[in-house]
KOLDOSE-785842 format. One line per 2 residues: their letters; for each residue x, y, z of N, C-alpha, C, O. Coordinates in steps of 0.1 Angstrom, whole numbers. Example, Ala and Ser with C-alpha at 12.3 -4.5 7.8 and 13.67 -1.06 7.14 Angstrom:
2
AS> 132,-57,78,123,-45,78,132,-33,78,142,-33,85  128,-22,71,137,-11,71,129,0,79,134,11,80
//
This chain:
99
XX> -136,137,104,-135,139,89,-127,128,84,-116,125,90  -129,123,75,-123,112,66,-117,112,51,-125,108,43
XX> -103,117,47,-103,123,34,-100,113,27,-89,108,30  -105,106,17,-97,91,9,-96,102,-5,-102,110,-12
XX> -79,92,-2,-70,94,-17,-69,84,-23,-72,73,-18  -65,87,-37,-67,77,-46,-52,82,-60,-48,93,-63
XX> -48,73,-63,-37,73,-71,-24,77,-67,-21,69,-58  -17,84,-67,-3,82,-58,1,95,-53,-1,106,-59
XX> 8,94,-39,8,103,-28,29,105,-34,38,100,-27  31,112,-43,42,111,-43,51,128,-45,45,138,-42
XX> 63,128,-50,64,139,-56,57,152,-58,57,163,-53  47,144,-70,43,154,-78,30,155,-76,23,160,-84
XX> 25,150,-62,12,153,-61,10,156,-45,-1,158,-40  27,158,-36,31,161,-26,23,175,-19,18,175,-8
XX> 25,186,-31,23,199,-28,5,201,-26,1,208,-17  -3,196,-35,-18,195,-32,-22,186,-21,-32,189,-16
XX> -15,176,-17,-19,169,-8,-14,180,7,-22,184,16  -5,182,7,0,193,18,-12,206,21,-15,210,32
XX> -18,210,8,-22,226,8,-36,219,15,-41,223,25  -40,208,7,-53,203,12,-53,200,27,-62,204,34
XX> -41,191,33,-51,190,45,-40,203,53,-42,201,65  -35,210,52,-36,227,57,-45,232,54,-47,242,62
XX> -54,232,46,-69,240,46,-75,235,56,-79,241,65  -76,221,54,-90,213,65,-82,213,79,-89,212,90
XX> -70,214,80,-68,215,95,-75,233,103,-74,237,114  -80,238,96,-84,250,105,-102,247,107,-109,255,114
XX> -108,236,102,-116,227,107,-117,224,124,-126,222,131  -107,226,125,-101,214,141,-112,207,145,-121,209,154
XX> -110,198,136,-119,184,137,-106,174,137,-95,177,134  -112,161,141,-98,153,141,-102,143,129,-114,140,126
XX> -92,138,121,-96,137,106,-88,121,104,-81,116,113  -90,116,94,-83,103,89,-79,101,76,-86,99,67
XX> -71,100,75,-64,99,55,-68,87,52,-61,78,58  -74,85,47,-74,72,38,-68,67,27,-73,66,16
XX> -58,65,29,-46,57,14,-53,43,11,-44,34,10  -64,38,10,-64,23,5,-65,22,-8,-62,11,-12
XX> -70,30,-19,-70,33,-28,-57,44,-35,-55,52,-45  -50,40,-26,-34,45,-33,-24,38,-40,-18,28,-35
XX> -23,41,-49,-11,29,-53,4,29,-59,10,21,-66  7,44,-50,23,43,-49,20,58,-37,11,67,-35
XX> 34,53,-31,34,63,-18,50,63,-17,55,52,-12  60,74,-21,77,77,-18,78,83,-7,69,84,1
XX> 90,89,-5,94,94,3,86,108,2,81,113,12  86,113,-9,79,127,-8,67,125,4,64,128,16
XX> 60,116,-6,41,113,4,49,109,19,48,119,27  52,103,21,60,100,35,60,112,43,54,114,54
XX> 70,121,37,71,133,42,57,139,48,54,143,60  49,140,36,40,151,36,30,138,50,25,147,57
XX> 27,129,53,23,128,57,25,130,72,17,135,80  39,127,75,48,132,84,45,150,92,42,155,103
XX> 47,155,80,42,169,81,26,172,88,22,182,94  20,161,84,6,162,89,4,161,104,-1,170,111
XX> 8,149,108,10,140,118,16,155,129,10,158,140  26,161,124,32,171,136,25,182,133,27,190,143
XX> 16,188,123,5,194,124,-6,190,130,-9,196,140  -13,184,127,-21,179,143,-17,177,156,-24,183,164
XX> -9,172,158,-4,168,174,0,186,182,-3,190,194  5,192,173,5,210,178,-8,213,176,-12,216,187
XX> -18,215,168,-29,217,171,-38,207,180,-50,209,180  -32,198,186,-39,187,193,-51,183,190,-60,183,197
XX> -51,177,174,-64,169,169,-59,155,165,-48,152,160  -68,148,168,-69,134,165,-65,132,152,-73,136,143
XX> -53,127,147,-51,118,134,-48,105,133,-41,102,142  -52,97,126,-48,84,120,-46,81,104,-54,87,97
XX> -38,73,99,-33,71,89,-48,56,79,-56,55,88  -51,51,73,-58,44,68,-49,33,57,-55,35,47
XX> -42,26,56,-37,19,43,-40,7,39,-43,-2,47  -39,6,24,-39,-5,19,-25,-16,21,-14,-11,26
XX> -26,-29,19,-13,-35,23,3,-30,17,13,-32,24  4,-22,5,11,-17,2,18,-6,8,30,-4,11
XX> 8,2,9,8,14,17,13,12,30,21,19,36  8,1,36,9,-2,52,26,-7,54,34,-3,63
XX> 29,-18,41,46,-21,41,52,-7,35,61,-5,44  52,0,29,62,14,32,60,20,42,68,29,45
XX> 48,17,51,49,31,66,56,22,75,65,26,82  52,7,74,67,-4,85,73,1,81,76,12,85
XX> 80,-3,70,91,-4,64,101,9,71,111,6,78  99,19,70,109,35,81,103,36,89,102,47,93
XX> 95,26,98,91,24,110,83,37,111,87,44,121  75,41,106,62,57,108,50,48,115,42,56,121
XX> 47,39,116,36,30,120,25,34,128,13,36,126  35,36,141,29,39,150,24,63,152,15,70,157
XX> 41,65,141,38,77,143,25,85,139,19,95,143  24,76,127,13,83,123,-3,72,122,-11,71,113
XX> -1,68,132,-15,62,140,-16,53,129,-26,55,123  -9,43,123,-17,36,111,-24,23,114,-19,15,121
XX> -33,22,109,-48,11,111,-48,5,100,-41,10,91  -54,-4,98,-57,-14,84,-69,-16,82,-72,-26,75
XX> -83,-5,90,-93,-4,84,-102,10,89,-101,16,100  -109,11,80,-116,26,87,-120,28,97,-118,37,104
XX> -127,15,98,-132,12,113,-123,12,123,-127,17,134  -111,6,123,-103,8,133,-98,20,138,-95,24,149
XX> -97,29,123,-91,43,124,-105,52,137,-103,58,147  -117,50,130,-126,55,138,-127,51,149,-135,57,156
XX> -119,39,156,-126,34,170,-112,41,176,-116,47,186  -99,42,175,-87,44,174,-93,63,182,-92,67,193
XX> -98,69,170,-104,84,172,-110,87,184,-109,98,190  -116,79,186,-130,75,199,-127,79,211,-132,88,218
X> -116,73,215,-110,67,225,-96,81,227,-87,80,236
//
């Protein structure tokens, strides 16, 4: 499953992004966020993404992160990179899943 977001993963848009993919995790399908069309990501979105990442890994489903260049320098930037599988293209995220 592939969910793309669009406008900013922050604050105030933390708590729907949370509830949403806690719905789709009882899917147990292994899924990919797509932030390339995000264009601000804080510490809140951080979090919640964080939060995702150790929700999958206990339900043992495949996650990967998706970002645009911006997106991708705030997940280096506190070093989450690797935690939360991040790719610099869909395609990679899906071949990344595969495997």
């Amino acid at each position: 499953m592939v969910f793309t977001f669009k406008g900013q993963l922050d604050a105030f848009s933390e708590k729907q992004f949370k509830t949403f993919v806690i719905n789709n995790l009882k899917n147990d399908l292994p899924f990919i966020v797509d932030l390339t069309k995000i264009d601000f990501l804080d510490s809140s979105g951080l979090g919640a993404l964080v939060q995702t990442a150790k929700e999958c890994k206990k339900s043992k489903l495949g996650f990967s992160v998706v970002g645009n260049s911006r997106v991708a320098q705030t997940i280096k930037l506190v070093r989450l990179g690797d935690f939360l599988n991040l790719k610099s293209s869909l395609e990679d995220a899906l071949n990344y899943l595969k495997n």
